[in-house]
Backbone of each chain as ProteinMPNN parsed JSONL, in Angstrom:
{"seq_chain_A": "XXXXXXXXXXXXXXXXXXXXXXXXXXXXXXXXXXXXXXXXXXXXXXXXXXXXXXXXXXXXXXXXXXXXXXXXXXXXXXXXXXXX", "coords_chain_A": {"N_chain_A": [[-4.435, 14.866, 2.724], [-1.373, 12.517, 2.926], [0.407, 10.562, 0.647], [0.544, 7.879, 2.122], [-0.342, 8.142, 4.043], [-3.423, 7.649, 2.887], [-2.644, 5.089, 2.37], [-1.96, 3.687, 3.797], [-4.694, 3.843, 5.581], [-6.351, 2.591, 3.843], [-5.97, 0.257, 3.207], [-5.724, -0.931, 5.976], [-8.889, -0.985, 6.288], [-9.489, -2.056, 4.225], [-8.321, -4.891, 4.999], [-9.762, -5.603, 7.049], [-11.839, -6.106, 6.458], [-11.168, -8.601, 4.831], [-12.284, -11.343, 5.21], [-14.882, -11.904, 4.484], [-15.715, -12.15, 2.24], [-15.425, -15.094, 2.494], [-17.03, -16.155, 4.743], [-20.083, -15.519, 4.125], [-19.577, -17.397, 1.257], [-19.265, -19.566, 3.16], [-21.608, -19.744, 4.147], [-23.558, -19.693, 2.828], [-23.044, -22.03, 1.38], [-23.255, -23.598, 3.165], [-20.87, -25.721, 3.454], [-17.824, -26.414, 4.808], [-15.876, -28.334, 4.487], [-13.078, -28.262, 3.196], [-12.101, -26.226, 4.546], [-9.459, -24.663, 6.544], [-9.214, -25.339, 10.24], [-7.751, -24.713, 12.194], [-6.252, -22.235, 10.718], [-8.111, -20.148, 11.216], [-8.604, -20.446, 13.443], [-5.476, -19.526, 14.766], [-6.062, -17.158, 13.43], [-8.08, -16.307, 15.204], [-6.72, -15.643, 17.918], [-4.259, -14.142, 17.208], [-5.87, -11.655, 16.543], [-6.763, -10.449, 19.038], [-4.311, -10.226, 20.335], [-3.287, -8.445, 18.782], [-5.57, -6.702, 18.961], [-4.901, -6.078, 22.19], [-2.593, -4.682, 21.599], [-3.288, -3.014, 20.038], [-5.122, -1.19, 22.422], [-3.545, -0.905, 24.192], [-1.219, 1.177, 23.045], [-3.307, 3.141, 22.645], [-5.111, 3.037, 20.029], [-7.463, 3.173, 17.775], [-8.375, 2.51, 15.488], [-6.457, 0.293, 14.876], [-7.832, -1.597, 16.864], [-10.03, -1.196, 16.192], [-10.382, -2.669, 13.634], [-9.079, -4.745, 13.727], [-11.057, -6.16, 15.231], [-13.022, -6.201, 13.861], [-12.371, -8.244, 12.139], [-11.746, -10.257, 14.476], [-14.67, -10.975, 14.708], [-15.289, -12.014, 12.179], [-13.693, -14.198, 11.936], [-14.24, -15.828, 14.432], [-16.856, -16.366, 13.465], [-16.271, -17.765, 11.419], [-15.308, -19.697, 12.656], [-17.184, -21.599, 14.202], [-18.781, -22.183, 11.691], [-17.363, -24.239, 10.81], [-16.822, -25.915, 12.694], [-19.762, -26.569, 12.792], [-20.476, -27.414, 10.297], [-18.901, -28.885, 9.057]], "CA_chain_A": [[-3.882, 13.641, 3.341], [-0.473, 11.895, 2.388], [-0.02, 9.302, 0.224], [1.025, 6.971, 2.602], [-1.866, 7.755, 5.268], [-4.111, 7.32, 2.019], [-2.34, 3.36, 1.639], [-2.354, 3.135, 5.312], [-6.184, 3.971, 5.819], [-7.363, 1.939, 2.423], [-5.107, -1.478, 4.023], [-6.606, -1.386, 7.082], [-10.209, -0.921, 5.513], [-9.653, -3.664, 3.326], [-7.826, -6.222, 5.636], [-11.203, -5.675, 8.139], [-13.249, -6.851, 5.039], [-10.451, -9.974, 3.699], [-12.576, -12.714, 5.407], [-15.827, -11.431, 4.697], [-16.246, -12.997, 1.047], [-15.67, -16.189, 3.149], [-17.77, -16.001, 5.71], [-20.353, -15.432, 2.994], [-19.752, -18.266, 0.906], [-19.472, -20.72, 3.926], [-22.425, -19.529, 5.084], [-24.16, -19.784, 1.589], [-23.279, -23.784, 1.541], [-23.365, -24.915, 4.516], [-19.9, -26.73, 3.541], [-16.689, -25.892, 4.924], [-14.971, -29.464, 4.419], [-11.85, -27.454, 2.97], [-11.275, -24.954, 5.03], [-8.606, -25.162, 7.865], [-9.908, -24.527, 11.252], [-6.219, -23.881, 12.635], [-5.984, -21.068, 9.968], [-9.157, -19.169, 11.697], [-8.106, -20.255, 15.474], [-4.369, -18.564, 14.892], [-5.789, -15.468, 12.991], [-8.786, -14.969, 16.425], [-5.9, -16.029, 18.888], [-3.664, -13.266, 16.837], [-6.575, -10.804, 16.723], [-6.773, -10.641, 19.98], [-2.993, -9.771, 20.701], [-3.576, -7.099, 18.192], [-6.377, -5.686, 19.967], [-4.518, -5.856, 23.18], [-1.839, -3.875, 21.213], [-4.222, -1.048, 19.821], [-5.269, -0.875, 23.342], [-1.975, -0.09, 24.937], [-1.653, 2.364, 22.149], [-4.796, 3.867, 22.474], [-5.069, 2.901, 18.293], [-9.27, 3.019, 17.521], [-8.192, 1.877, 14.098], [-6.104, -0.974, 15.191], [-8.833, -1.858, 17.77], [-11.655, -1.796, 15.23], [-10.1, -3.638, 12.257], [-8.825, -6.25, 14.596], [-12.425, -6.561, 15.688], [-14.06, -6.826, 12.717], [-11.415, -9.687, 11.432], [-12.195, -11.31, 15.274], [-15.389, -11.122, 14.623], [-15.277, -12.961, 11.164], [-12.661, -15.394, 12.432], [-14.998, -16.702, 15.22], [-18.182, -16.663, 12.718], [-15.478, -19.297, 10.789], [-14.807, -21.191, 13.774], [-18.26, -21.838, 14.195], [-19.234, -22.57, 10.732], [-16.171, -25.432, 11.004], [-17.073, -26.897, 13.439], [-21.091, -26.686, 12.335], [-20.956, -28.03, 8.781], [-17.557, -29.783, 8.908]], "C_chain_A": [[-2.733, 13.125, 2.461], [-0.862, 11.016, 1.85], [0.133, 8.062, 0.988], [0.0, 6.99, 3.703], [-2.882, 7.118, 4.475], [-4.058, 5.88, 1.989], [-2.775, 3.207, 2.897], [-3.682, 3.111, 5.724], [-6.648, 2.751, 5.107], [-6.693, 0.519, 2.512], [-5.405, -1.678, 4.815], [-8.161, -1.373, 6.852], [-10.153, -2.172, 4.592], [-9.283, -4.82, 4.348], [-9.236, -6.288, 6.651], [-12.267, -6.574, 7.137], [-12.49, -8.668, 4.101], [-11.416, -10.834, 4.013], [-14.196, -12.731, 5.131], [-16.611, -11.964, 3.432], [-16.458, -14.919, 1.454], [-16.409, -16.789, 3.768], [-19.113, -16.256, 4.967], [-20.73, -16.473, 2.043], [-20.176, -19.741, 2.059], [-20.844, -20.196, 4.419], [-23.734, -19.978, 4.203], [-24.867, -21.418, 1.402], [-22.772, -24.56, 1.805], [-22.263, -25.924, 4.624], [-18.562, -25.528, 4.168], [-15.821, -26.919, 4.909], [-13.349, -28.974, 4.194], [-11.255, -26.653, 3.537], [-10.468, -25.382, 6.535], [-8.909, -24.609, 8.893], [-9.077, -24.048, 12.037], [-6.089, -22.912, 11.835], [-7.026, -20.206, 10.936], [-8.77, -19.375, 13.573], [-6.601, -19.531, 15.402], [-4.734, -17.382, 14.176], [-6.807, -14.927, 13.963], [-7.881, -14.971, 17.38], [-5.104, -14.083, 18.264], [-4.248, -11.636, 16.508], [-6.719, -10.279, 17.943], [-5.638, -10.205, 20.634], [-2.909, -8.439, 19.838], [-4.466, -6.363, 18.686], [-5.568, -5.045, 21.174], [-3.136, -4.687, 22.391], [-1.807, -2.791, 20.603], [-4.807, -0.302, 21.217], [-4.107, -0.043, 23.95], [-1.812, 1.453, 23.886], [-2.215, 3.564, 21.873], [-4.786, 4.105, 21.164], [-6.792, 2.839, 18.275], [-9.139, 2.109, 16.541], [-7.882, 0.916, 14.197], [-6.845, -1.365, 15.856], [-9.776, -2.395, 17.088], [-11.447, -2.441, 14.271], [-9.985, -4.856, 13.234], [-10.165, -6.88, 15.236], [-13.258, -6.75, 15.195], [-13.551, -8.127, 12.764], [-11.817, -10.664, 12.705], [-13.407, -11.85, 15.355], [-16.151, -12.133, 13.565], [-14.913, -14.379, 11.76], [-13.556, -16.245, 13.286], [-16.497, -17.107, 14.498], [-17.257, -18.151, 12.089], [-15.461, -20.593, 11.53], [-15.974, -21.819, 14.151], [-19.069, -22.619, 13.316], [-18.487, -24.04, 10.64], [-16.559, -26.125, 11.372], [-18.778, -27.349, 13.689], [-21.148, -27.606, 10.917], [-19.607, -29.115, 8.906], [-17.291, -29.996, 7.763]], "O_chain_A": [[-2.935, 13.212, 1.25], [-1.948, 10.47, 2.047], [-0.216, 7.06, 0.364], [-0.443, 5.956, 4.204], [-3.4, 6.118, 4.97], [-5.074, 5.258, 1.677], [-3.848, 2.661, 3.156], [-3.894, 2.104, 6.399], [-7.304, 1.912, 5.724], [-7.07, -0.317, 1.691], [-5.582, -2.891, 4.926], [-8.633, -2.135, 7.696], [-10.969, -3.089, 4.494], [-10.116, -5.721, 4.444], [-9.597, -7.442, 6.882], [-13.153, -7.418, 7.272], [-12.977, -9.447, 3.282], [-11.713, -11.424, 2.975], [-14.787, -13.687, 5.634], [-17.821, -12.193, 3.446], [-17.244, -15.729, 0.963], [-16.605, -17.978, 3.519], [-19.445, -17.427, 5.151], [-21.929, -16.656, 1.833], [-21.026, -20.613, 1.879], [-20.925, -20.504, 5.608], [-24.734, -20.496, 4.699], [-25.996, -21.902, 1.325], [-22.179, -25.566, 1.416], [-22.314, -26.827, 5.46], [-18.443, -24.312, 4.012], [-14.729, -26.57, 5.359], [-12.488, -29.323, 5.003], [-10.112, -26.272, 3.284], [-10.839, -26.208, 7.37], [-8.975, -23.38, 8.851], [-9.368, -23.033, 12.669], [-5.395, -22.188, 12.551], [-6.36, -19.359, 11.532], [-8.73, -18.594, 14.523], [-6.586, -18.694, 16.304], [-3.896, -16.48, 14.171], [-6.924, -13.706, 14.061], [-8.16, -14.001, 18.084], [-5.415, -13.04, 18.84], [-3.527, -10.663, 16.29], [-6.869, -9.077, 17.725], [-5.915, -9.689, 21.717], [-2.429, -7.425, 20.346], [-4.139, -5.194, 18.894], [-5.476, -3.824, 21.295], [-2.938, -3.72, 23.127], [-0.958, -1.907, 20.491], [-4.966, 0.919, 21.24], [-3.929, 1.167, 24.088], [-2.301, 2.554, 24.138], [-1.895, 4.564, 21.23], [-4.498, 5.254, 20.83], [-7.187, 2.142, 19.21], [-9.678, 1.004, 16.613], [-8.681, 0.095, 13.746], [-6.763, -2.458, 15.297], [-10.289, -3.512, 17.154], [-12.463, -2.978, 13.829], [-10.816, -5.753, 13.373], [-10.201, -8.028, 15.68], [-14.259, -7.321, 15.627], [-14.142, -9.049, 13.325], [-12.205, -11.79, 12.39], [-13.564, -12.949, 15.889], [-17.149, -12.818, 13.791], [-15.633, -15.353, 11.977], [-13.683, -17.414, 12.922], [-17.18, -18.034, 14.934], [-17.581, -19.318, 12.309], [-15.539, -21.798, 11.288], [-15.69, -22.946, 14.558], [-19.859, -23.481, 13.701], [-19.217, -24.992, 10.364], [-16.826, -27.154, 10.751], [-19.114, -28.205, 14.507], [-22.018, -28.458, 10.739], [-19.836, -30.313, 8.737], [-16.298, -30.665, 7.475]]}, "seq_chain_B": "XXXXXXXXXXXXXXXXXXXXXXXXXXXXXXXXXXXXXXXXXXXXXXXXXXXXXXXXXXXXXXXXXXXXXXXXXXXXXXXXXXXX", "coords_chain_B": {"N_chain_B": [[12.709, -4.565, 26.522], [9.497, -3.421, 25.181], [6.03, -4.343, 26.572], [4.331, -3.626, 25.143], [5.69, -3.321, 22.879], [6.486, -6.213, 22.229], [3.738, -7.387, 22.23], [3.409, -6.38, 19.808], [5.304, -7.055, 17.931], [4.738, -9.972, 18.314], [1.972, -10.103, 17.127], [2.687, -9.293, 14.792], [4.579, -11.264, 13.615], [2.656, -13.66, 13.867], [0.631, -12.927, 11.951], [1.862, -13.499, 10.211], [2.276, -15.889, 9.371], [-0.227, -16.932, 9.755], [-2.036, -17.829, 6.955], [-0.75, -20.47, 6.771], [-1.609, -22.9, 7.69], [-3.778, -23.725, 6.126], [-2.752, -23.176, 3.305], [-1.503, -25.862, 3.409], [-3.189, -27.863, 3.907], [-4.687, -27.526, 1.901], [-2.954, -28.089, -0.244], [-2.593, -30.476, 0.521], [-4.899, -32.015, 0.369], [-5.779, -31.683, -1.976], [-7.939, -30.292, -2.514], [-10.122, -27.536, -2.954], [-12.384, -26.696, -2.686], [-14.486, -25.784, -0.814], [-13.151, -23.147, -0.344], [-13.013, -19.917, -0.466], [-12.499, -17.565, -3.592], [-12.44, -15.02, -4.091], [-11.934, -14.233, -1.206], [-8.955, -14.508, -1.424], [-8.203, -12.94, -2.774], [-8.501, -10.444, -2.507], [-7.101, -10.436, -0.239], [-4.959, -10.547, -1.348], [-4.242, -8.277, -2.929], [-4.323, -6.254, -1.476], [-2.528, -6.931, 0.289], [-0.102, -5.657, -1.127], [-0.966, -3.597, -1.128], [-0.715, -2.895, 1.649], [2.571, -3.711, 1.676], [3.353, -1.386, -0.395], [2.96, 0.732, 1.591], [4.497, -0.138, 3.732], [7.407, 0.359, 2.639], [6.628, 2.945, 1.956], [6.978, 4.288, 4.285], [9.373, 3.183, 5.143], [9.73, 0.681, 6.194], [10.519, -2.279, 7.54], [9.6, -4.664, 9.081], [6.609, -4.526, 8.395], [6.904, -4.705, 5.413], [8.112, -7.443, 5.043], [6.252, -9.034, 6.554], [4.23, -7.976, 4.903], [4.756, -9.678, 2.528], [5.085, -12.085, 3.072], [2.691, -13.102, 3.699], [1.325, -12.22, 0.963], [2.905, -13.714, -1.009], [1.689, -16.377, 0.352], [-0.901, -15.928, 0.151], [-0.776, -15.74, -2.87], [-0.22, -18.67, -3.481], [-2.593, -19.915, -2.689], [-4.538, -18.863, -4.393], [-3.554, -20.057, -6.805], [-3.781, -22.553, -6.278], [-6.824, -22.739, -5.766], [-7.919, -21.719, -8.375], [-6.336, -24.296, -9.664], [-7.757, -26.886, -8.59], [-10.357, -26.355, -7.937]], "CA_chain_B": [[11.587, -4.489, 25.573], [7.983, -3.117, 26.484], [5.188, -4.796, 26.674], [3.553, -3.242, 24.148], [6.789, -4.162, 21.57], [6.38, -7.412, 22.578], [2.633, -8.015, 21.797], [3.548, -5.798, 18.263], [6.374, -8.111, 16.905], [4.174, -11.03, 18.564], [1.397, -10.049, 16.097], [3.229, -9.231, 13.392], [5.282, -12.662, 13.284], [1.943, -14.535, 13.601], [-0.239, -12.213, 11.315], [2.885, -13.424, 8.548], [1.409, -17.241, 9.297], [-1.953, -16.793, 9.611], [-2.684, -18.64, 5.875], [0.297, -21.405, 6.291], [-2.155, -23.936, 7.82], [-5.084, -23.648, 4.906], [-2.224, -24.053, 2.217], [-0.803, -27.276, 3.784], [-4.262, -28.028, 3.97], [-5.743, -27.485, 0.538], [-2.196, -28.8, -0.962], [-2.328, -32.188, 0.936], [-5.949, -32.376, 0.164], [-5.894, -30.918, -3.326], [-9.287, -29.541, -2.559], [-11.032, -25.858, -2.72], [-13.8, -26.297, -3.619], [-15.014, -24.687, -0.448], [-12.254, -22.133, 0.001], [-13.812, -18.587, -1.254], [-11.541, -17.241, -4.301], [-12.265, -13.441, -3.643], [-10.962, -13.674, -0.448], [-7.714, -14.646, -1.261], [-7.903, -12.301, -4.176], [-8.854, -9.158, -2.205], [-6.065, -10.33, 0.766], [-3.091, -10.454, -2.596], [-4.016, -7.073, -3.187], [-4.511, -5.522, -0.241], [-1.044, -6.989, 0.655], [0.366, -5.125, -2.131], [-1.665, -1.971, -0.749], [0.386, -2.826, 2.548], [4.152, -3.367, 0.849], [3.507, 0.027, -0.374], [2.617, 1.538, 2.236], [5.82, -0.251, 4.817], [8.402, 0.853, 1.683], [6.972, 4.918, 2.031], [7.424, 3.921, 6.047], [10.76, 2.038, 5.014], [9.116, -0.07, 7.91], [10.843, -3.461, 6.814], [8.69, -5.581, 9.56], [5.777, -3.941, 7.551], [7.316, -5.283, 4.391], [8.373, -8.647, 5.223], [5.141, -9.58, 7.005], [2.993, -8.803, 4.045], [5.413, -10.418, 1.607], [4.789, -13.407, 3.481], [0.88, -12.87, 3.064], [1.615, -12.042, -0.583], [3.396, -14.934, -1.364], [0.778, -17.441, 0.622], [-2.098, -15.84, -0.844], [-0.769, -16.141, -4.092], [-0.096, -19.67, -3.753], [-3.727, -20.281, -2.68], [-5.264, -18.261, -5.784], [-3.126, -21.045, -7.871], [-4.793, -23.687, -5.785], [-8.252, -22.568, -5.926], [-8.014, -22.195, -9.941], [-6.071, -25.618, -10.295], [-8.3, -27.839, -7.983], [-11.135, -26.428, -7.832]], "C_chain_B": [[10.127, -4.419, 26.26], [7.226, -3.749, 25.994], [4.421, -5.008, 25.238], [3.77, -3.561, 22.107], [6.587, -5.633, 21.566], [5.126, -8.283, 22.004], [2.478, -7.501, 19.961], [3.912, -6.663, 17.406], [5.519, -9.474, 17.181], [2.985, -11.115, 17.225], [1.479, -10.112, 14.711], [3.754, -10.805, 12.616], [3.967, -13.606, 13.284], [0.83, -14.233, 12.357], [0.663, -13.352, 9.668], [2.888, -15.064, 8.07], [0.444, -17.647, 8.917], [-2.263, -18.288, 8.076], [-1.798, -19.842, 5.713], [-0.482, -22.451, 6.425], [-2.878, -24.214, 6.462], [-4.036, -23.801, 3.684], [-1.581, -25.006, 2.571], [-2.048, -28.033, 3.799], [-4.671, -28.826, 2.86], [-3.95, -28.215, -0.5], [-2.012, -30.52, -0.579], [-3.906, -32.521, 0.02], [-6.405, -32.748, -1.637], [-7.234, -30.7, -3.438], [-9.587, -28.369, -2.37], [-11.635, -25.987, -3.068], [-14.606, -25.24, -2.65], [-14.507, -23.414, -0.283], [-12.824, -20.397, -0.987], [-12.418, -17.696, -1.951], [-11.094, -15.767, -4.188], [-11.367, -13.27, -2.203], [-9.235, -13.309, -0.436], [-7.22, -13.227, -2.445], [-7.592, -10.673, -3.45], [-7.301, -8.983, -0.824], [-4.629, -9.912, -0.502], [-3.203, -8.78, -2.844], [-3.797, -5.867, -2.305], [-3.069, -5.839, 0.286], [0.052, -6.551, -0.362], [0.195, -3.667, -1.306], [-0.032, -1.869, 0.611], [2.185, -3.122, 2.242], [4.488, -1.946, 0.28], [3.796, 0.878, 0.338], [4.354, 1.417, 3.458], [7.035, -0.07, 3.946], [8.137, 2.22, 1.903], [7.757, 5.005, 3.587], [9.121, 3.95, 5.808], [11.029, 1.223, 6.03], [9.865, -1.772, 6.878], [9.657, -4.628, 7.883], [7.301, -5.871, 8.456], [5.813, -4.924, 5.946], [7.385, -6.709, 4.0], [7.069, -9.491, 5.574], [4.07, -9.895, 5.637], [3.877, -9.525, 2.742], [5.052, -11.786, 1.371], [3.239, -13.787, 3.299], [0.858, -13.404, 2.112], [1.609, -13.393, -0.93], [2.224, -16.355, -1.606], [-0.71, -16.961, -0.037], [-2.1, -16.256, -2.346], [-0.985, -17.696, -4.858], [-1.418, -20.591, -4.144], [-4.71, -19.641, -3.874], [-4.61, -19.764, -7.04], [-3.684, -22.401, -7.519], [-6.112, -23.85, -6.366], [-8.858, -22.987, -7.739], [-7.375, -23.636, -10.176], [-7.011, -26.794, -9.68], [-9.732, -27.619, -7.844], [-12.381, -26.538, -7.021]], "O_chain_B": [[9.676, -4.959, 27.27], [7.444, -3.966, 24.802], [4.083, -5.978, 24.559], [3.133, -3.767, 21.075], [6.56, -6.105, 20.429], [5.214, -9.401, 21.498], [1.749, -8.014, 19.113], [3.295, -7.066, 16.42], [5.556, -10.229, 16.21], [3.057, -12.039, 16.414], [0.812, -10.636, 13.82], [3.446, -11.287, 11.526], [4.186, -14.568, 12.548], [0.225, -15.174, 11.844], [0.187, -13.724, 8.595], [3.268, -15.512, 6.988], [0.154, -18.461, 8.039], [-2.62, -19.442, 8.317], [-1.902, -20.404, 4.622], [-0.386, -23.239, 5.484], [-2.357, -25.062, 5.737], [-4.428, -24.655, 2.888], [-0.672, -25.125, 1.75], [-1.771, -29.223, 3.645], [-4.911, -30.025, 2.714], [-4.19, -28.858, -1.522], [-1.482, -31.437, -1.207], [-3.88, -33.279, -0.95], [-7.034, -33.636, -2.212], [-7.744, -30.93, -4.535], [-9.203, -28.016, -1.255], [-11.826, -25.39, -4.127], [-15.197, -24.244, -3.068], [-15.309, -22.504, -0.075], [-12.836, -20.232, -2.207], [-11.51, -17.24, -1.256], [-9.945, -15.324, -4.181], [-10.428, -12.491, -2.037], [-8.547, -12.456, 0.125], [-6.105, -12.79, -2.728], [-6.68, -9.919, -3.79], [-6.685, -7.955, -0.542], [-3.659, -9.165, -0.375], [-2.165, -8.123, -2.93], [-3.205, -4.807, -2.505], [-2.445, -4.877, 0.734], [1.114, -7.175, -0.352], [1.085, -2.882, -0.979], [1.031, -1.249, 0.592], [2.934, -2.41, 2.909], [5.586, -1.403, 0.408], [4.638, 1.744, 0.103], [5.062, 2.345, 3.847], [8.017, -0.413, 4.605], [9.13, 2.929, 2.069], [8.785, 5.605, 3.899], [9.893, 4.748, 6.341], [12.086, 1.019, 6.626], [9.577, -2.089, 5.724], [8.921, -5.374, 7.237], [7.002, -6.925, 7.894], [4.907, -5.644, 5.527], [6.905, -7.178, 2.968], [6.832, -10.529, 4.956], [3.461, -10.901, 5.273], [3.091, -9.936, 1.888], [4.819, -12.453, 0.362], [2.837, -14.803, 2.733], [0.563, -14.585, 1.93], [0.623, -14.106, -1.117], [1.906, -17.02, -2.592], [-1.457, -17.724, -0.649], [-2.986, -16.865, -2.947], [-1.479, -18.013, -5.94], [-1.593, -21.414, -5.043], [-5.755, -20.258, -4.081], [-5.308, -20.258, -7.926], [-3.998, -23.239, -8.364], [-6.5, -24.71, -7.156], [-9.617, -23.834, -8.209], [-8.003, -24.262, -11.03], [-7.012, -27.795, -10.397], [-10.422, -28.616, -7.631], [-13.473, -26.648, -7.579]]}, "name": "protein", "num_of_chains": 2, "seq": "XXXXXXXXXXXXXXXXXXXXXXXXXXXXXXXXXXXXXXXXXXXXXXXXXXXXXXXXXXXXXXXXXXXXXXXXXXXXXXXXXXXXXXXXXXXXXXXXXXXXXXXXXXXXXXXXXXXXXXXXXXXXXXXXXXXXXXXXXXXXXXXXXXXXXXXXXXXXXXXXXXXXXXXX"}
């Protein structure tokens, strides 16, 4: 494998996992006073247009990262608007 | 322009937002206490991974987008440690 499929694989594998230490802590305790709930509604809104754009595609990879991260993103939006 | 360009550059240009709310946020507030430090830690690097990767490309969208990441992650790692 290239080095550049190598970065490209091991960046999309990580960006699926960025929100995931978050998720995590807010979930830990029960606070999310700090966190911005417009930051997590424009990155499932923008997940979501990325899906639709691994779709067209036919991308798996773009499909399934974007679906982890939507999947986080709406656990956030939840927690937000649960603990406040 | 197709469809498919359309929902690409749409993603891309909002993907390069995504964290602007949460530091207008946590800088008005001057609070993190809940904001989780790994994440931001694991997104700065991982947007490094991706600058790499849209420089072998010589993808400048690629580039620019996570710059903009970069940047805002970084800012929020200087948050987190100064506020706490």
């Amino acid at each position: 494998m290239a080095l550049v499929d190598i970065l490209g694989y091991s960046a999309g594998a990580i960006t699926s996992l960025t929100f995931l230490p978050q998720v995590i802590k807010t979930w830990k305790e029960k606070s999310a006073r700090d966190i911005s709930l417009l930051m997590f509604v424009i990155a499932a809104i923008n997940e979501v247009i990325w899906i639709a754009y691994g779709a067209l595609l036919d991308n798996w990879v773009i499909i399934l990262t974007n679906a982890i991260v939507l999947s986080m993103s709406s656990v956030m939006i939840y927690f937000k608007l649960s603990y406040r």
